[in-house]
C-alpha positions, 0 to 999 in steps of 0.5 A: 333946885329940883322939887321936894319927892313925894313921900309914899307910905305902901300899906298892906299885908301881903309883903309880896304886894308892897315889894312889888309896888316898891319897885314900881313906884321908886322907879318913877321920877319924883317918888320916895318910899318912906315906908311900909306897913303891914295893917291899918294898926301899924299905919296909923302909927307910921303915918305919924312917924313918917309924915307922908304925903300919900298912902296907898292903902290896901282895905282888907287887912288884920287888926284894923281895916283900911277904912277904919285907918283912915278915920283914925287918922282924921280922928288924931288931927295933925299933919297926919290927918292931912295925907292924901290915902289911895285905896288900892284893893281887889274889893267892889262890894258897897260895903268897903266902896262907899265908905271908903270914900266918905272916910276921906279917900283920895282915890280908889284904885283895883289892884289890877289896874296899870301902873302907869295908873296908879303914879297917876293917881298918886300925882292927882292926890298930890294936886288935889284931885281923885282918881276912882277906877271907872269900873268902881266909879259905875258901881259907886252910881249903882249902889246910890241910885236906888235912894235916888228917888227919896231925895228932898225937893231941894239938894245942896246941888240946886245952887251950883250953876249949870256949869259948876253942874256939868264940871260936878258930874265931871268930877263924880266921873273920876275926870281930873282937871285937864281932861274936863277942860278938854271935854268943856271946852275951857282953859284948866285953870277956869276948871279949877275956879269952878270946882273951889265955886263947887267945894264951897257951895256944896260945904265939902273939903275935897273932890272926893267928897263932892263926889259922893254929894253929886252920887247921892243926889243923882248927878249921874256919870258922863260915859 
């Protein structure tokens, strides 16, 4: 019996843009469009009708933003408050990247990245991990580094292992599992053991969040 699809809320204001991530995404094997929606407002209300798996969810839209929408989301609680939400926007300025990610984003895509990225991203939500464009990751490092040398003598990072460190700078990299197994040298289902050693140690519930901590405390990128 074949797996159930994931469910794919397209959210933006410029309808040219969700066609054309409509005809991308229903192309790809195990991808159904659920719906659309055309501002934050109208997400929120059609996340809750439609119990998607994964929105992709422009920032910059009347009504209610993309950041706003997603903390409403969480603020609501239920099933809804559970989707995995793929920012995809033209937009770097720390005033959108950061919180973005604090709100609970499960990636972070430009618009002009390829597709094939982008169905990669959506699979990556779906197993629990983020993937943030390379170039948004770099000014997520620059936008942080000038608080670095405020951090207390002791980081929530101090108690992670040198490994779960070096997998932690990984994940703040944008890596998903598979490429950090290749990089460390180790099996992917130990990759996965450390990062559940990571989330629970630093007190955090996703990748992303892990993300923003190791930032924050000055885990830089691997190149």
């Amino acid at each position: 019996m074949a797996p159930e699809p994931t469910r794919i809320l397209l959210v933006d204001d410029h309808a040219v843009v969700r066609e054309g991530l409509r005809a991308f995404l229903t192309l790809q094997e195990g991808f159904e469009i659920v719906g659309e929606a055309a501002d934050g407002e109208e997400a929120v209300q059609r996340a809750a009708e439609l119990e998607p798996d994964v929105i992709l969810m422009d920032l910059v839209m009347p009504r209610l933003d993309g950041v706003s929408a997603m903390r409403e989301l969480r603020r609501r609680g239920g099933r809804a408050s559970k989707v995995k939400v793929i920012v995809l926007t033209s937009f770097l300025d720390d005033d959108r990247l950061l919180p973005a990610l604090e709100a609970g984003a499960a990636g972070y895509l430009l618009k002009n990245s390829q597709p094939a990225e982008l169905a990669r991203a959506v699979r990556a939500a779906v197993a629990g991990e983020a993937i943030i464009d390379p170039t948004a990751a770099a000014r997520l490092v620059d936008a942080l580094s000038d608080s670095a040398h405020a951090r207390p003598a002791a980081t929530p990072l101090d108690q992670l292992t040198a490994r779960e460190r070096e997998v932690l700078e990984l994940i703040a990299g944008g890596r998903a599992n598979k490429r950090i197994a290749l990089e460390l040298g180790i099996s992917e289902k130990t990759v996965k053991a450390h990062v559940g050693h990571v989330l629970a140690k630093l007190g955090v519930t996703d990748r992303t969040q892990a993300a923003v901590l190791a930032v924050q405390h000055g885990l830089g990128q691997r190149s």
